[in-house]
N, C-alpha and C positions, 0 to 999 in steps of 0.2 A: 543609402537614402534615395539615389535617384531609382537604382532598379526598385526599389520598393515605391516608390512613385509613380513609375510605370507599368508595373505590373497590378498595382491597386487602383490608383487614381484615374491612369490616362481611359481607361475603358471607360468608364463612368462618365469624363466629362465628356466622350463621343457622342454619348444618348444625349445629350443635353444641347440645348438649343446654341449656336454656335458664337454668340454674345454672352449670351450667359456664363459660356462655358469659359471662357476669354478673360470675363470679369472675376471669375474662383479662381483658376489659373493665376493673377494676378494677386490675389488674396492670398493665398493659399505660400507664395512665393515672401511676404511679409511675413509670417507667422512661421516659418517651416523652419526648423534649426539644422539649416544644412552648413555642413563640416567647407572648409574655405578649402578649392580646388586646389590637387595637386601642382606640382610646378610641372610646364612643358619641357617635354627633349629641346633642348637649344638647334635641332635642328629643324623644328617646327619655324622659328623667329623669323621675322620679316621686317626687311627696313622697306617703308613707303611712305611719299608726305611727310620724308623729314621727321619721321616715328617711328620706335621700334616695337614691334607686336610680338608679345609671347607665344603667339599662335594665328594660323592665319582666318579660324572661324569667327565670322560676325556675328554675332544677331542683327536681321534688318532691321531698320523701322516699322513699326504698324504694331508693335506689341506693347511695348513702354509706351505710350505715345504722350503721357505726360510727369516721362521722370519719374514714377513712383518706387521702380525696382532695379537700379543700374547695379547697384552693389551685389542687390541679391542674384541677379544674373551672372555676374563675373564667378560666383560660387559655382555655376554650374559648368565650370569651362569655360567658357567663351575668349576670345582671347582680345573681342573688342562689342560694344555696344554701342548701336545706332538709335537715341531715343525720338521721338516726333512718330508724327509731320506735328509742328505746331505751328499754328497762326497768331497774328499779334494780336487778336481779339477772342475773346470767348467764342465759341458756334456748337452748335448741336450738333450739326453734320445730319445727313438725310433722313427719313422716318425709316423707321424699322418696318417691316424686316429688311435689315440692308446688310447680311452675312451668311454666303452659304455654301455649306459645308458637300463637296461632290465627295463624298464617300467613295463608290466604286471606281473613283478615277484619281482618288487622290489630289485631287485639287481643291482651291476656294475661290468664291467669287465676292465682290465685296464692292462695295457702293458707299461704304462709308461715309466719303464727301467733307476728310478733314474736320473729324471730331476733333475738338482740342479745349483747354482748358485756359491756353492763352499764354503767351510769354512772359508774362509778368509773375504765372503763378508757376508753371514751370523753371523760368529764373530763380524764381525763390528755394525751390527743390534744389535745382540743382550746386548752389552756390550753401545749401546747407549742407554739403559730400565737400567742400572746399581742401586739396590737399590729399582726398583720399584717392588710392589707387586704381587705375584700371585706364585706356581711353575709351574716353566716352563721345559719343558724336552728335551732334541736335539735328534733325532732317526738319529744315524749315519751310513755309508754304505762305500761301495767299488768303483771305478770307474770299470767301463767295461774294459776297457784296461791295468789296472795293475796287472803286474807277481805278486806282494807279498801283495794280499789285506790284511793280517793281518798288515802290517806296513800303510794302509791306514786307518786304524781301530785308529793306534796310534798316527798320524798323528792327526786326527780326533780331537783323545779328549786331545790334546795339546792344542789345535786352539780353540776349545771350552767349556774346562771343567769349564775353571773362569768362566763362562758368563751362567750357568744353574744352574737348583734346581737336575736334573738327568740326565745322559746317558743313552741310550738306543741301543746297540749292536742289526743289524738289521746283521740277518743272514738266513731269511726267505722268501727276497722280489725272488718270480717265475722269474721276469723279466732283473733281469743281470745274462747272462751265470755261470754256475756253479758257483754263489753265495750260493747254498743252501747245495753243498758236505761240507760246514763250519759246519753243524750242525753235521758232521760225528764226530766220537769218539776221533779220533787223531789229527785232525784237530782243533773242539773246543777247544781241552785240550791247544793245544800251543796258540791259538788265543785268550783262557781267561787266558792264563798264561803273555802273553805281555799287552792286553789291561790292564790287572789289575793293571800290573807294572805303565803302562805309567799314570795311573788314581793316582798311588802313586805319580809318580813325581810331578803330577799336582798338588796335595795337600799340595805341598811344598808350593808355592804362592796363594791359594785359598783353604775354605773348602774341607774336603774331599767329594767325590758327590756319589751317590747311584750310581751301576752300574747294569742293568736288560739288559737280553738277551731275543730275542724276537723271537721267533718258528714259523715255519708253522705248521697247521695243519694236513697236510698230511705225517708225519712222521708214518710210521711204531710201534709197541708199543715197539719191542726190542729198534728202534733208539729212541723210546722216553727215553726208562729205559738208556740208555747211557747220550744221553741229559742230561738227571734230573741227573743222577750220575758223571758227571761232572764238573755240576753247581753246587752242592754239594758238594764235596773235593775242589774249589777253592772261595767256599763260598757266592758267588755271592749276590746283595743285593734282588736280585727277578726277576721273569718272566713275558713277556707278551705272552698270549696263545691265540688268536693267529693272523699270517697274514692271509692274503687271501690264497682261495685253488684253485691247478689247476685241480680239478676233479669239475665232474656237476653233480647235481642232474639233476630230470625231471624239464625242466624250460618251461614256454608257451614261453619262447621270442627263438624257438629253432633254427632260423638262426642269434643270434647273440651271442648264444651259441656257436656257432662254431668259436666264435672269439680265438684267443689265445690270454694270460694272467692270471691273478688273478680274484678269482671270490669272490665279497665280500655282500656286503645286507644281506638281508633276507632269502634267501636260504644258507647262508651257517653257521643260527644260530644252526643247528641240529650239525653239524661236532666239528666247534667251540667246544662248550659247549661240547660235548662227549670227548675232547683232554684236556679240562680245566679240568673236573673230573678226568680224568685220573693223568694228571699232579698232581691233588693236593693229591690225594692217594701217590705218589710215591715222592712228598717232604717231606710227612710229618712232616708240620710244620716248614722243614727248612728256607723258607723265605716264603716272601706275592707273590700274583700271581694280576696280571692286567688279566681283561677278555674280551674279544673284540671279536668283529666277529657277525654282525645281529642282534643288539642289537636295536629295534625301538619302543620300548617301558617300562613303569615301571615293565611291569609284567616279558619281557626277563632279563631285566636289576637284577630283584628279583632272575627271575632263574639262572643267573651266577652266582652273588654271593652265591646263595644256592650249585652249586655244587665248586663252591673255591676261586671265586673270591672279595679279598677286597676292588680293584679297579674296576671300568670296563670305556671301552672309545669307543668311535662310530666316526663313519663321516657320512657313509654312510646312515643310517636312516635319518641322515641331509636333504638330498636331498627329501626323500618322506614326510617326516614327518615336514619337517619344521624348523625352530630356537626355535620354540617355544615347541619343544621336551625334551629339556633340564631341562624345568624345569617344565614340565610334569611329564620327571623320578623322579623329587627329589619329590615331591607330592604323587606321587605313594608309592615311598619306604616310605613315613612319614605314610602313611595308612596302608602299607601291616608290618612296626612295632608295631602299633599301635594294631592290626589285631592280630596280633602272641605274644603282649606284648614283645615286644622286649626293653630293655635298649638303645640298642646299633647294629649298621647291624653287629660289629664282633659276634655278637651268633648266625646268618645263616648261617656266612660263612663255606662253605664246606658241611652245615645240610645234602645234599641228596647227594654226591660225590659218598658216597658207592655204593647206589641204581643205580645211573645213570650209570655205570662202569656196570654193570650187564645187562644192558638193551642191547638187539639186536642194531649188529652196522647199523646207519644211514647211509642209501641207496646212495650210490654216485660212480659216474661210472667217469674213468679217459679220462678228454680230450684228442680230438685225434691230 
């Protein structure tokens, strides 16, 4: 079913406008009677966050973004799913066109702006899966219009802390106004000091749930040592490193580079990766890292976790690569341990962190 989905379907939705194509994709995943994924080699599993993962591929957030298909993704492989960004109120999120698709370079840009459906109506989705299997994660966020986004944060995981395996603190997305001055020093320190509270309360009537905060790339390396020393006095359960960035490298698709937005794919696995090693130098070991950003195959996938990440999660190689990339990665990584005798993927994680931190920084110029 999936080769025959990729070799039928995926070309099709290419020509098709890159929202549109988004919303059949999603359709298309309700309706489809796809057969319930194999079980993984036990040497894919991963304990992190106090969880044990069948496998280490995610799906990021920005796909599901209102819960409609967590189950039917776990069909496709995946060994965990990030559903959001949601906000605690309805929004439209920006005018279209705000998606777009760099064909020759394999990347996407996206302006989206925290579309979402609201936690109230994602709650309700997600608390109708109550008991069934997979972990599922909520990537939470701000409405554009509210004075005190950290009480939308707590809001948030009121509404949806029963109803998930993790939280996911979205402090990174380019495209809600001054959502990203939360990453500053004074700012996170009060914004993990309520969410963690409100994550306590909720634990009163439901486990307690991992809580990870999720970076842009483009942080600075001071703002990153504040970051990571933050998340570290308030203990936090782990990072994802990272979102989309607003700078560009050289891209062939260069008038639609000039889009404004996030910029995710395959050009921005150089960046990504360079902020993941970083990051995992300066927690040392204090918690597990998620690795994300341009991940389109087993070999990128190999390289994140070599420079720190135990998790890692994709969407966007989705679109080029197919559904059937999925578990292509997991094939790959079963080779490249076999390959290196590896036990287990926790003996790479982080192997070249040091090295890659030393490397000249990857060439990226700020959108204008």
């Amino acid at each position: 079913m999936i080769r025959l989905f990729d070799r039928l379907a995926a070309p099709l939705l290419r020509t098709l406008d890159p929202e549109r194509a988004h919303a059949l994709a999603l359709n298309a995943l309700k309706i489809a009677p796809l057969p319930r994924a194999a079980p993984d080699d036990e040497k894919l599993r991963v304990q992190a966050f106090g969880l044990t993962f069948p496998n280490p591929v995610g799906l990021a957030a920005g796909f599901d973004k209102n819960a409609e298909v967590p189950d039917q993704l776990f069909r496709l492989g995946f060994g965990f799913v990030e559903v959001g960004g949601v906000t605690p109120q309805p929004q439209p999120g920006n005018p279209r066109p705000r998606l777009f698709r760099l064909d020759a370079d394999e990347g996407v840009i996206n302006r989206l702006g925290l579309n979402s459906e609201g936690a109230e109506v994602v709650a309700q989705r997600l608390a109708s899966r109550a008991n069934a299997p997979g972990i599922v994660g909520i990537n939470i966020g701000a409405n554009k219009d509210t004075v005190d986004r950290t009480a939308d944060y707590v809001a948030c995981i009121a509404a949806l802390a029963p109803h998930v395996t993790f939280l996911t603190v979205n402090v990174s997305s380019p495209n809600t106004p001054g959502l990203r001055n939360l990453q500053q020093a004074a700012a996170l320190d009060e914004l993990l000091a309520r969410v963690i509270d409100a994550r306590e309360r909720a634990s009163e009537a439901a486990p307690r749930r991992p809580l990870l905060l999720k970076i842009a790339p483009d942080l600075s390396l001071p703002d990153l040592d504040d970051v990571v020393g933050v998340a570290r006095r308030h203990r936090i359960d782990g990072m994802i490193v990272g979102n989309t960035t607003i700078s560009r490298p050289d891209l062939r698709e260069s008038e639609k580079a000039k889009e404004q937005g996030g910029l995710s794919g395959r050009p921005l696995f150089a960046l990504s990766t360079r902020m993941l090693a970083e990051t995992y130098v300066r927690t040392e070991g204090a918690f597990p890292l998620i690795g994300a950003g341009g991940i389109d195959s087993g070999a990128a996938a190999f390289a994140k976790i070599k420079a720190g990440a135990s998790l890692i999660q994709l969407y966007s190689g989705l679109i080029f690569r197919g559904i059937g990339l999925v578990g292509a990665i997991k094939t790959d990584l079963l080779d490249f341990m076999r390959i290196g005798r590896l036990d287990s993927l926790s003996d790479a994680v982080g192997r070249d962190a040091a090295a890659i931190t030393a490397e000249p920084w990857p060439s990226l110029t700020p959108s204008s």
